[in-house]
N, C-alpha and C positions, 0 to 999 in steps of 0.2 A: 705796421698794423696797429691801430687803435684799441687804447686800451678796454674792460668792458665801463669804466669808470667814464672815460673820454667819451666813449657812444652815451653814455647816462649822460653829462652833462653836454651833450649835444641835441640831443634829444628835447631836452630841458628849453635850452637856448634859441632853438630854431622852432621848435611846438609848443609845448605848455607854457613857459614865460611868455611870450606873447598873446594866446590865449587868454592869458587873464589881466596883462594889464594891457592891451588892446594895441599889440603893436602887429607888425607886420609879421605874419609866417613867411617863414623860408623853404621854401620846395626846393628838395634835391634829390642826391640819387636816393632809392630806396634805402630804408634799414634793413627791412627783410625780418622775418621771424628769428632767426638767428642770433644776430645781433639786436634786437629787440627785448629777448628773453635773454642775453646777458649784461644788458640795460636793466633791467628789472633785476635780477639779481644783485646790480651791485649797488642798486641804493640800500644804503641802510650797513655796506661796509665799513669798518673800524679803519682802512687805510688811508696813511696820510692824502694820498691821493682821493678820496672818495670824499674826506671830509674839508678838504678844501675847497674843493668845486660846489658842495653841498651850502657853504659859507659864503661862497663870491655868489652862488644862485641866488640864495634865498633871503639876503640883502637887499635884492632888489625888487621881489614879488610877496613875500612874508603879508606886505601890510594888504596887497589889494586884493591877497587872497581872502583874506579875514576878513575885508568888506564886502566881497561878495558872498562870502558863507555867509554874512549878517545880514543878507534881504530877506534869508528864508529864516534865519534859527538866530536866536542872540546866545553864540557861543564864541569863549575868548577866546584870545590866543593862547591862553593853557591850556583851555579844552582841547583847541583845534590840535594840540598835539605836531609833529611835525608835519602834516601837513599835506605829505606824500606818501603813496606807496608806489611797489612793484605794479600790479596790475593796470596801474593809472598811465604808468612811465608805459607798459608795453602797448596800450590803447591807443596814445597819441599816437608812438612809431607806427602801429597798422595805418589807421587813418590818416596818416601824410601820405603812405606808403599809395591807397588806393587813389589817392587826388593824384600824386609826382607821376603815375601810368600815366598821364594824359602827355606831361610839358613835353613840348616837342624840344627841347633841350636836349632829351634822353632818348630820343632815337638812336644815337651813337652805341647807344651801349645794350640793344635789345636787336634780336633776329625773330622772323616770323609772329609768331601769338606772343611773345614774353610780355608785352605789355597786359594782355590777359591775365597772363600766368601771374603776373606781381598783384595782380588785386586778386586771385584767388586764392593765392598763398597766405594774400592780408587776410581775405574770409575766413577760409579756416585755422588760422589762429584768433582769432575774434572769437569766433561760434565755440573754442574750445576753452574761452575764458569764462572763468566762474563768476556770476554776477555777486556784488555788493552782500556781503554778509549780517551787515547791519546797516540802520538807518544812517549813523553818523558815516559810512564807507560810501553809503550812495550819496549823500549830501556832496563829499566830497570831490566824488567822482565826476558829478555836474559841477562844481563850483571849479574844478581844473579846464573839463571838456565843455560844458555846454553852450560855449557861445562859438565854437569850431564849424557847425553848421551851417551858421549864419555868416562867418565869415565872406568878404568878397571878394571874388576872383573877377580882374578886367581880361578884355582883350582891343589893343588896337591898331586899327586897318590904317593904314596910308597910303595912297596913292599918291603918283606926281607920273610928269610929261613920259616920262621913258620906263617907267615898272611901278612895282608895289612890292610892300611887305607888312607881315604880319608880328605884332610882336604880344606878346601872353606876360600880366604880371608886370610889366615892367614901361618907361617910357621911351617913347622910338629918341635915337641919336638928334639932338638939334638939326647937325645937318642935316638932313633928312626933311625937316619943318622948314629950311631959310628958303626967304622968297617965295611964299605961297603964290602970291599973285603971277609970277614970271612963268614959277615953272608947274603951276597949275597943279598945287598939292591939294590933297582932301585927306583929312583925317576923322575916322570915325572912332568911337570909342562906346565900348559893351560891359557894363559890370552884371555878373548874376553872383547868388550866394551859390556857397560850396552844392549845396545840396542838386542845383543845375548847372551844377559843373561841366555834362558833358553839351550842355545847349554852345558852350561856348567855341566847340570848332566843329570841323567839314561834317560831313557826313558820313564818312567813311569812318573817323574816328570815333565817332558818335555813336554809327552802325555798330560798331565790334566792341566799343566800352560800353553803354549805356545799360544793359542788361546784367552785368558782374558788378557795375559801381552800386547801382542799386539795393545789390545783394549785398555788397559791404556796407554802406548805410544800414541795412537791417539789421548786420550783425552790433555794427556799432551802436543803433541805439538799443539793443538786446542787452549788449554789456554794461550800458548806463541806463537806469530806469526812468531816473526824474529827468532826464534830456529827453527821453523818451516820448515823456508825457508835456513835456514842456514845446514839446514838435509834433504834438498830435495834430496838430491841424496841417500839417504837409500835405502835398499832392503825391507825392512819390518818394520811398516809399508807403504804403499806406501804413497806419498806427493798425496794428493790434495786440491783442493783451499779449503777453507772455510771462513765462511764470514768474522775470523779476519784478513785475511791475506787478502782478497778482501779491506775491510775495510783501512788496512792499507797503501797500495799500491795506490791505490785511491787517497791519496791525493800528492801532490810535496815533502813535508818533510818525509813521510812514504816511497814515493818511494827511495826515494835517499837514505835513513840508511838503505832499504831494498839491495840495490843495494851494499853499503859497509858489510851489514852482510854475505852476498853472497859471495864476494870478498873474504873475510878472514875464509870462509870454507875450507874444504880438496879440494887439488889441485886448490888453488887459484880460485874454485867455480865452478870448470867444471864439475864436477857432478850435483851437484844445478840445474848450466843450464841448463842443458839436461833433467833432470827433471820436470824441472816447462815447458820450453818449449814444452816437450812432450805430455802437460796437452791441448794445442793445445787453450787454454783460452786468453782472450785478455787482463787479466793483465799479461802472460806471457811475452810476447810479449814487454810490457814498462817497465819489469827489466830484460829482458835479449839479450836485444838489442845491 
């Protein structure tokens, strides 16, 4: 059994390190809240084990975390502080958590609704996370997760003479591709972002996640405010206030990093506005003025 240090720096490895310097995530089996919440515990352990992995992580993501804090805030790497917290570390695990219900990878290991069940479990621990304390915790919290959303998820179709198969994430076996023309292969290929995740299979899957995944995007961007606002202009879920982002905006330093995360959304944040303005609210109003 893994240790809670080993879940942290897994978590790390396959979510948030890639996250932010723009490599590949890795879906796999769920973490679960469980191990998620002893992930989050044991960052910030004194043991040799905790601090070694904390050493080989942060070696390699240190620097491009600081540049992306620096789009919104010219703050150093002293300020930025280590960088990470608990709450950060348990955020990622939820929200792999509700994407990994999808890969049909994990059918093996789920009976009846449990696919359900694993993004509901992801909901309410989300929904029962405390938002961002301060400006510099939300700052960070987006500078870990906020480009998770926008991630791409593919899928692609093959066909040839005698069957087909579907393959998610990944590219089909060469064999599979040889001799197009002989044995009359076709290969189609689908990328959408996370956030239409479930556009990407049958309808049955579609049918029974589509309505929960959503629900966890809500909570997700509930727990991160400047993602929040930084994805105001989504189709689903819809943007509205909530008290972290009321919270945030409220004050003069919240508003103005709101006003730059907005900035450096899709189309230089014209969606955003139109969104939040549409909310018809009077903190719309002083970040999109």
């Amino acid at each position: 059994m893994k240790t809670a240090a080993q879940i942290y720096g897994e978590i790390v490895r396959r979510v948030l390190a890639p996250a932010v310097a723009s490599g590949p995530i890795v879906l796999g089996r769920p973490f679960g809240p469980r191990r998620a919440r002893l992930a989050a515990e044991a960052f910030g352990e004194s043991s040799a084990e905790s601090i070694a992995l904390a050493r080989e992580i942060g070696e390699g993501i240190e620097q491009a975390l600081v540049e992306r804090v620096r789009r919104f805030s010219p703050m150093d790497a002293g300020a930025l502080g280590s960088g990470l917290d608990g709450p950060t570390i348990a955020l990622a695990a939820h929200l792999h958590d509700a994407m990994a219900a999808f890969h049909p990878d994990l059918a093996g290991l789920f009976r009846g609704s449990a696919r359900t069940e694993v993004i509901e479990l992801a909901i309410e621990a989300m929904v029962a996370m405390p938002p961002p304390s301060t400006v510099r915790e939300a700052l960070l919290r987006h500078a870990w997760l906020g480009t998770l959303p926008r991630f791409t998820l593919s899928r692609v179709d093959v066909s040839w003479w005698t069957g087909h198969d579907t393959f998610y994430g990944q590219e089909p076996p060469a064999r599979l591709l040889a001799w197009p023309e002989v044995r009359k292969v076709v290969r189609a290929e689908r990328k959408v972002p996370a956030l239409r995740l479930p556009e990407l299979f049958d309808a049955r899957v579609s049918n029974a996640l589509a309505e929960p995944f959503a629900r966890a995007l809500a909570a997700f961007f509930a727990a991160s405010p400047l993602t929040d606002l930084a994805f105001a202009g989504r189709l689903a879920p819809p943007f509205t206030w909530t008290t972290a982002t009321r919270t945030l905006v409220a004050t003069k330093a919240g508003n103005r990093l709101a006003r730059r995360v907005i900035a450096s959304s899709e189309e230089g944040g014209r969606f955003a506005r139109e969104a939040i303005a549409a909310t018809r609210a009077p903190e719309a109003a002083s970040i999109t003025a």
